[in-house]
N, C-alpha and C positions, 0 to 999 in steps of 0.2 A: 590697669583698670580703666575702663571708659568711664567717660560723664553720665551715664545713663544707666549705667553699673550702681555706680555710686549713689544715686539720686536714688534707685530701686531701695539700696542700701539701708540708705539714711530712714525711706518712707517705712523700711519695716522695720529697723528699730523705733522710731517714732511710734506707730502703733503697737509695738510691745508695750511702752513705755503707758498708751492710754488705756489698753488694754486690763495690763494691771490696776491702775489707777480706779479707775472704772469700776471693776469687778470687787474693790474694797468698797467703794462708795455703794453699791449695789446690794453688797452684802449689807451694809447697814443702812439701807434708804435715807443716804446723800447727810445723814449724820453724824459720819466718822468719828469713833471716840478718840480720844487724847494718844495715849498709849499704843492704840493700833493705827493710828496717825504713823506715830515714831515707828513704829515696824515696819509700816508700807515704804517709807524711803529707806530705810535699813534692808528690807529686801530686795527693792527694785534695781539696787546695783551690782547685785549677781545674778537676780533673773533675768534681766535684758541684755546681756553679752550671753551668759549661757544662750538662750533662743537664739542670741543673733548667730552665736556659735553654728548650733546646730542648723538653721537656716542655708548658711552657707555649704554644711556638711552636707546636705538636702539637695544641690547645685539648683539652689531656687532663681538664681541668676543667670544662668546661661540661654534662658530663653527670652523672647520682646513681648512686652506686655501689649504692643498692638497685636499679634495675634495668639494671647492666650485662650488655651484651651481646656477640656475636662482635667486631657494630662496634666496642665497645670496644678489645675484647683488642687487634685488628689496628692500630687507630690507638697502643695502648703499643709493640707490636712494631716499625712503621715508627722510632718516636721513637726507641726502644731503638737501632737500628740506624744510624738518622741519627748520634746521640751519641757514639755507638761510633765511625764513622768522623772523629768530628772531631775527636774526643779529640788523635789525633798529630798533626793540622795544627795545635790551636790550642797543645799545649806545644813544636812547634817554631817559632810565630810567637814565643812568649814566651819562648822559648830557656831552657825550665826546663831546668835540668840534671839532669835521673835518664831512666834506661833503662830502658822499662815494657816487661817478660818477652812477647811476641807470645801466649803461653797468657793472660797476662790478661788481654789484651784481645778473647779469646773466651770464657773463663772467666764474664767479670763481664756481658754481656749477657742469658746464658743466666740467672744468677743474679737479676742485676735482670728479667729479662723474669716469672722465677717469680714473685718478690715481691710487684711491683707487682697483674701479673695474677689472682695466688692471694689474696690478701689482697681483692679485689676479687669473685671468688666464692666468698670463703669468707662476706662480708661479705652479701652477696646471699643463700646458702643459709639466712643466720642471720637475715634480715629475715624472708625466707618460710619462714622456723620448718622446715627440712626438717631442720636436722641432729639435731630432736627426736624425728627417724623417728616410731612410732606412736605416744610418748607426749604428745605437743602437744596442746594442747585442739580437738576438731573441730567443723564447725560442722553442717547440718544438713546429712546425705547426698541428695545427690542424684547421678540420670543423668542424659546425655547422648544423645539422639536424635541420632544421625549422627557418622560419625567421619571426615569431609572436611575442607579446611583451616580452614572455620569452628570444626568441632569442637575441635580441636586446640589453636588457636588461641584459644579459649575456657578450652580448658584449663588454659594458663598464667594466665591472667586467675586462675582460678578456686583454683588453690594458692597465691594471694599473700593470699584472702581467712579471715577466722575464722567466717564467718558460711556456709558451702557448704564440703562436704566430697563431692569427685566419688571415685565408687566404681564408676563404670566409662562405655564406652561401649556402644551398642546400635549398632549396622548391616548390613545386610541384603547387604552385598558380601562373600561368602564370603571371598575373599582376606583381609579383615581381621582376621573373628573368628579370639579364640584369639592377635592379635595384643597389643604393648604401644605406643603413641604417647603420649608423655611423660611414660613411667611409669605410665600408665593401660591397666587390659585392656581388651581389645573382649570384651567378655561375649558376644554372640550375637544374635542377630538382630531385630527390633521387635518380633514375636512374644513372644518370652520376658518382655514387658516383665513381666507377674504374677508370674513364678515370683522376678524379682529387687526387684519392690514389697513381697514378703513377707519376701525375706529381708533386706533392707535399710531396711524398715518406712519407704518414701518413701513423699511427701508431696507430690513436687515434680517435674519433670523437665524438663529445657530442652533444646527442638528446635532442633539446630541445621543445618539445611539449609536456606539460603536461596537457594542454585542450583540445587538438585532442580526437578523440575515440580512443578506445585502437586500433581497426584492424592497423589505423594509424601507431601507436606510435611500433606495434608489426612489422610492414612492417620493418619500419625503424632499427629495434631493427634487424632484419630479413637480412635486403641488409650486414648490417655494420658486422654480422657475417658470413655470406657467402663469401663477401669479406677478411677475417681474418684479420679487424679492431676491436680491442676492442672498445667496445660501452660505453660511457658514461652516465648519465642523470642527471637534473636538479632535483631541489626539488619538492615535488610531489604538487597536484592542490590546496591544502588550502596554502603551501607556497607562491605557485602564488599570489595570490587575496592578501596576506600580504606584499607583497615585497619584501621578501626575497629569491633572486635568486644569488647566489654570490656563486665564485668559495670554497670557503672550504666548502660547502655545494655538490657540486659532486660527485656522487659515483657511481662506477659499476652498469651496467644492470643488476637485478636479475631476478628470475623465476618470483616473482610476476608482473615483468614490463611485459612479457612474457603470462603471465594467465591473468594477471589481469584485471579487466573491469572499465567501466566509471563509474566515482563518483556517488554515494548514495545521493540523495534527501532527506532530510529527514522536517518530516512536525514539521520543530523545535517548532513552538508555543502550535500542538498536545500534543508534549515529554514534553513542559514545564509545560506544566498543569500535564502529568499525570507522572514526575517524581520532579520537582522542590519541596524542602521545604518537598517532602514529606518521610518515614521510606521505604526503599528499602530491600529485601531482597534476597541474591542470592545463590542459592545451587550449590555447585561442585566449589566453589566459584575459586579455585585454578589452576583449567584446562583450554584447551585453551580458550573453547567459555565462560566458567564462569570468569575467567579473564580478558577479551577482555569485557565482556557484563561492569564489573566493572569500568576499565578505562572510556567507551563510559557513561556512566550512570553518573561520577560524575564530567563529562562538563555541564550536567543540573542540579547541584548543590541538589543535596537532602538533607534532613532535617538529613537524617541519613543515613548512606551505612552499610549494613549487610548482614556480607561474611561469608556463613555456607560450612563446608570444610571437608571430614572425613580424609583427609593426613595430618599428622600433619607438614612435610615437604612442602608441596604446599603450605598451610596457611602461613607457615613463609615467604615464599618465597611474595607471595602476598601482605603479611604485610609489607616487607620489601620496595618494590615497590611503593607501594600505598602511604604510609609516608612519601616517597622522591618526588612525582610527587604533592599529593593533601595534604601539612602540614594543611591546614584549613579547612578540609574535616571531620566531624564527622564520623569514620569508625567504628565500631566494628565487631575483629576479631571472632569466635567461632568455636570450633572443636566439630563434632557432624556427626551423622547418619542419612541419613532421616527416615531409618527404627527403628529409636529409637523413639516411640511414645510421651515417659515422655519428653524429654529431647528437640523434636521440641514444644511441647505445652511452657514446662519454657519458650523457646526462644518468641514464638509468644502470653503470655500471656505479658512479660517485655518489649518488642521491638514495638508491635505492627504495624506489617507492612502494609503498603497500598499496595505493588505492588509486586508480587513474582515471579521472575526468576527462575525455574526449569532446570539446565543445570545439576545436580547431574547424573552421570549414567556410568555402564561399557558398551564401546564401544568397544572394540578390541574386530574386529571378531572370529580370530582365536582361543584366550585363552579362550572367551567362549564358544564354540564350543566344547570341551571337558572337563571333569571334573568340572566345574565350570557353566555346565547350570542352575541349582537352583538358585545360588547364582545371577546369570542376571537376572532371574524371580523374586528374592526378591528383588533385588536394585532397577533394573529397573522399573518394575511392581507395588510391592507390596510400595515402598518407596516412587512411584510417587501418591497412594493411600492417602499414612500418609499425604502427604504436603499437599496435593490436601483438605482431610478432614479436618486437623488443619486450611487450610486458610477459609475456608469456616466457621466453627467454629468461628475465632476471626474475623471475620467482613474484607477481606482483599478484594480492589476492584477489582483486577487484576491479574490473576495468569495463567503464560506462560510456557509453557512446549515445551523446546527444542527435537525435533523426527529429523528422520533421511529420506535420502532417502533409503538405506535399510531396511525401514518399509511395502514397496511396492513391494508385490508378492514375498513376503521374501523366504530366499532360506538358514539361520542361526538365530541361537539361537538368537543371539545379534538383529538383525532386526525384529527377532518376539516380541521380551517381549516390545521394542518401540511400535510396531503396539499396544500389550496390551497396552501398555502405553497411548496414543492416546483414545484408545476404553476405558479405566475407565477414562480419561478427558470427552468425550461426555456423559457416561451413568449417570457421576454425575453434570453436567451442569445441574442446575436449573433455571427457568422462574426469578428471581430475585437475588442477591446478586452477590457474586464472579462469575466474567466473566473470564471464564477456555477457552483461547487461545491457539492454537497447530500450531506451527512452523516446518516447513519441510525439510531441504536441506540436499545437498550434500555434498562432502571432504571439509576441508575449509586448504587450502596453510600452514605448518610446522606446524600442529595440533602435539601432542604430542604421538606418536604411527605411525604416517604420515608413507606414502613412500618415503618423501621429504628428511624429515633430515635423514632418511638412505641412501636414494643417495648421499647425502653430504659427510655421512660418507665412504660410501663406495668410492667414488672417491677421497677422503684424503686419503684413505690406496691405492690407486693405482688401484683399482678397485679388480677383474669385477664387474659390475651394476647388482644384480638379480632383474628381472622380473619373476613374474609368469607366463604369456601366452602371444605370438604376439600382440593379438587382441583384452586383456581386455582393456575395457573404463572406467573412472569415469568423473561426474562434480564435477567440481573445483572453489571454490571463496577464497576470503581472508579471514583472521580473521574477520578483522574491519569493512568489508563489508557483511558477517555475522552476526554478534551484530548488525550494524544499523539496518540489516533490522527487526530483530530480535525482537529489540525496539520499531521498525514502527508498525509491526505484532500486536503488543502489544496493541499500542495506538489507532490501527484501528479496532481491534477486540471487537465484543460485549458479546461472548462469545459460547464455541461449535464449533466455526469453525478450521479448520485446513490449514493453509496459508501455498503454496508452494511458496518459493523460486524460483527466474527467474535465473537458474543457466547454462545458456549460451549453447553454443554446449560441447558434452561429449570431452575428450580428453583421447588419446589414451595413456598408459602409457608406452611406449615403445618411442613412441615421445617424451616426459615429458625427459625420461632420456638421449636422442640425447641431446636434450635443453641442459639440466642442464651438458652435458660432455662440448658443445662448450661453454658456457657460464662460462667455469670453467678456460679454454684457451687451452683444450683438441683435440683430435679428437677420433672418435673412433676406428683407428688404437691402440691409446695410452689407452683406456678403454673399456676395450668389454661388452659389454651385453650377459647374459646369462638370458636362461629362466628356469626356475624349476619346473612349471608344478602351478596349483590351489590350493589353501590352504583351509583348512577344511572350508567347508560353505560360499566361493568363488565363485563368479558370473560373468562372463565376463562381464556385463554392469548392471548400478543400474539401475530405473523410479524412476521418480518421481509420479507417479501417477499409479496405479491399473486398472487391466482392466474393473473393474465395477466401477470405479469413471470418473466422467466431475469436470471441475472448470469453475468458473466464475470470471469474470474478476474484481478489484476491482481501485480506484481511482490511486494509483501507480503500475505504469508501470512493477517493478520488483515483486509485489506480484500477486497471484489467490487465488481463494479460493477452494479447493475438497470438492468434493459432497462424500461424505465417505460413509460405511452402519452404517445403524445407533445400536444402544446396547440399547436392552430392560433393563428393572430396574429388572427384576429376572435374565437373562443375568450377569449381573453386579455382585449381589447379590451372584450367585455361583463364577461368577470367582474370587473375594475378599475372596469368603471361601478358596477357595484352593490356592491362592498365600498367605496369614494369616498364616499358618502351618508351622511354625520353623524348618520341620524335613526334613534332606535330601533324597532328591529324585536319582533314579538312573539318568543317562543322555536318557536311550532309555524311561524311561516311562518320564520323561520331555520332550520329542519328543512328545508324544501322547499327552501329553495336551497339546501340543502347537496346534497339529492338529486339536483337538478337536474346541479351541479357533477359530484359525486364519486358515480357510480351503482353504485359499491359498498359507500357507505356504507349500514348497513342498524343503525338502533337500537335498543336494547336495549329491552324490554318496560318496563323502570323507568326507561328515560331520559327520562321526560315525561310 
């Protein structure tokens, strides 16, 4: 039993003790007669271990009285009243002899229920320094962006601390302003944020709307830097719904609060059927979307997780992660090629997978783009062949192939052999077995090769920012918002079809790095942007979609579906013969089958 246990203890028997006391004196306004004198200590020593009894029985103890709450009070109340009724059974079990007056045994509840309760927030107001009204020392003023339950709730976080002194809320829902939520005014609208940085000479402000839409939360995120407030924010939307919203949980606004969009839907009962209990397999396992698909995959508990990875570095890295986050996760690690035919069959004869993730593949546009186009066409192409043939072979029900939006009117090496990639998913889609699904999107936010963590980098050394062109665009999602949907794709798909991504308005990347300078505590006096012109097989803006393709819309909002052209089976047939051949190709006749192939491919002036 701790010291403070104990001390709890003691303070509520004490108050039993005055409690009773009291409620005799009450009852006879403080003139106690002789005889019920002698009763009141003849009772008092089986009333006061009884309560204390029951007290205990109550687990009135296991909580700190600096942060009691309603829950509290009502678990003293029950007890109170339990105590109360047992009092007369247990002095007529014990056949005490004195006559307890029916008023004091309504008297002394009310009394002990004050006690106990009052002494508990008076104990609490005196922690959180409120009974010092304005004289307590304050820490450094700040506002609140949003007065929803986050806010609020943040709120109380926020008067237990010495270091944050909240001096109002801002919110744009008329109803509010002008209001008080817990003790706190709603000042007036996002707008005003200046007129109260001035008079409140803040520094600091923390956005709490993590259920708004992003445009919201990006407004907000938007005023508080223009103003040269650094911007704060709360924990993101599943922390909400859990309850955990509390100041050491606060962290800097980043890009992703900036890009990033509203939470993922996801049809969890779909995913648990078609990933729970059951042998998972995921290729490129170690990169970002094969990593990210990992994490999201083994919150639906699989019967097995299997991470195929040809870096022997990323795998460790993976392994190392996955061991700390999911210890009762069945994983198996494996290092392997997918263009190693022997060695995906061992995998998929011992493992046996129900559901395959295909994210294995060279993406950097630029380093394929020279010297290195074959080897895209064998990774990419020919290796998205092997898996695609192995799953189908051992009986696998589901098998997802991660594509690009530079798959669409490609314009590099790297965008075409996806496109093939795509087009030997549909041409080996069969009317029964493995259901061959094709996923579409765009950049996804510190991808590894990104523009992202290079602007990071480069504004740690002091800059300049390079940009390739004013006016190139890309779309942009998150990791994790990629994997979900990615899994969704999966679970909606029946097979052949190829699901684009709802990847929001394009952003300009020259804005991107404005962003990431102010968000850095920059300005771009302090970091310049230079441009360097397009890099080999470099397109000022990606599609999603080709100009002979429609989509259809399908039950979630963030997916479609493209109407693609479709690959005849002798199609098929030759282009498997020629991406099959081991032997290096120059880069300019890799150009021509690519033409051949995809006659919409059409490359860039510097791509060769």
């Amino acid at each position: 039993m701790s010291k403070n246990t104990l001390i709890a203890i003691l303070h509520d028997l004490l108050a039993a003790v005055l409690a009773w006391w009291f409620a005799y004196l009450l009852r006879f306004n403080f003139d106690l007669p002789e005889g019920f004198r002698e009763e009141l200590w003849q009772t008092i020593i089986w009333v006061v271990p009884l309560q204390g009894a029951v007290f205990w029985g109550f687990s009135l103890y296991r909580g700190v009285w600096r942060y009691a709450s309603v829950a509290d009070l009502r678990r003293i109340l029950f007890a109170v009243i339990a105590a109360t009724a047992l009092i007369p059974m247990v002095l007529g079990l014990f056949r005490v002899e004195a006559v307890v007056p029916r008023s004091v045994l309504i008297i002394d509840p009310l009394l002990l229920m004050l006690m106990m309760g009052g002494s508990r927030l008076l104990y609490r107001l005196w922690k959180e320094n409120l009974l010092y009204g304005d004289f307590h020392l304050r820490g450094e003023p700040v506002l609140v962006l949003g007065a929803g339950e986050a806010g609020v709730a943040l709120s109380k976080e926020l008067a237990r601390s010495n270091d944050w002194h909240l001096v109002g809320f801002l919110d744009d829902d008329s109803n509010k302003q002008g209001r008080t939520l817990n003790g706190i005014k709603v000042l007036g609208n996002l707008e005003s944020l200046p007129q109260w940085k001035h008079r409140f000479s803040l520094q600091q402000v923390i956005i709490a709307m993590p259920s708004a839409a992003h445009q919201k939360r990006k407004r907000a995120i938007d005023l508080a830097t223009q103003n040269g407030v650094k911007a704060l924010t709360v924990p993101g939307f599943e922390d909400l719904l859990s309850g955990r919203v509390a100041i050491s949980q606060l962290r800097a606004v980043e890009l992703d609060d900036l890009l990033g969009r509203d939470p993922v839907l996801l049809d969890d009962a779909g995913l648990h059927r078609q990933l729970t209990d059951k042998v998972v397999l995921v290729t490129g396992a170690g990169g970002s979307i094969g990593s990210e698909l990992c994490r999201q995959i083994a919150r639906f508990a699989p019967g097995r997780l299997v991470l195929f990875e040809a870096s022997e570095f990323a795998l460790y890295n993976i392994e190392q992660e996955m061991n700390k986050k999911f210890p009762q996760l069945n994983i198996v690690y494996l290092a392997g090629d997918v263009r190693d035919a022997v060695r995906l069959d061992q995998v998929f004869v011992e493992y046996k997978p129900a559901v395959v993730f295909h994210a294995a593949a060279y993406k950097h546009v630029p380093l394929m783009e020279r010297h290195n186009t074959w080897q895209a066409v064998r990774n990419n192409v020919f290796g998205t062949w092997q898996v695609v043939k192995c799953s189908q072979k051992h009986g696998v029900e589901k098998f997802v192939l991660i594509s690009t939006d530079k798959a669409v009117n490609p314009t590099n090496v790297m965008g075409t052999t996806k496109r093939l990639a795509e087009m030997v998913c549909q041409g080996m889609q069969q009317e029964s077995g493995t259901g061959l699904v094709i996923v579409r999107f765009g950049n996804v936010l510190g991808s590894n090769g990104s523009v992202i963590p290079k602007f990071h980098e480069q504004i740690a050394n002091g800059g300049p920012i390079t940009v390739t062109h004013p006016e190139i665009t890309r779309f942009f999602m998150s990791i994790p918002e990629a994997a979900q949907l990615v899994m969704q794709a999966g679970c909606m798909g029946k097979g052949g079809e190829i699901f684009v991504l709802d990847m929001g308005a394009s952003v300009k990347i020259v804005d991107l790095a404005k962003d990431m300078i102010r968000l850095s505590g920059f300005s771009e006096d302090d970091i310049k942007i230079e441009f360097t012109g397009l890099r080999p097989g470099e397109k000022l803006y990606e599609e999603l979609l080709a100009d002979s393709e429609q989509t259809l819309p399908t039950p979630h909002q963030k997916l479609r579906i493209a109407q693609a052209r479709a690959v005849s089976a002798d199609e098929l047939q030759t282009l498997v013969d020629w991406v099959s051949h081991d032997v290096p190709h120059a880069d300019d006749a890799v150009r021509e089958g690519l033409r051949r192939w995809v006659p919409e491919y059409t490359p860039t002036p510097n791509g060769h």
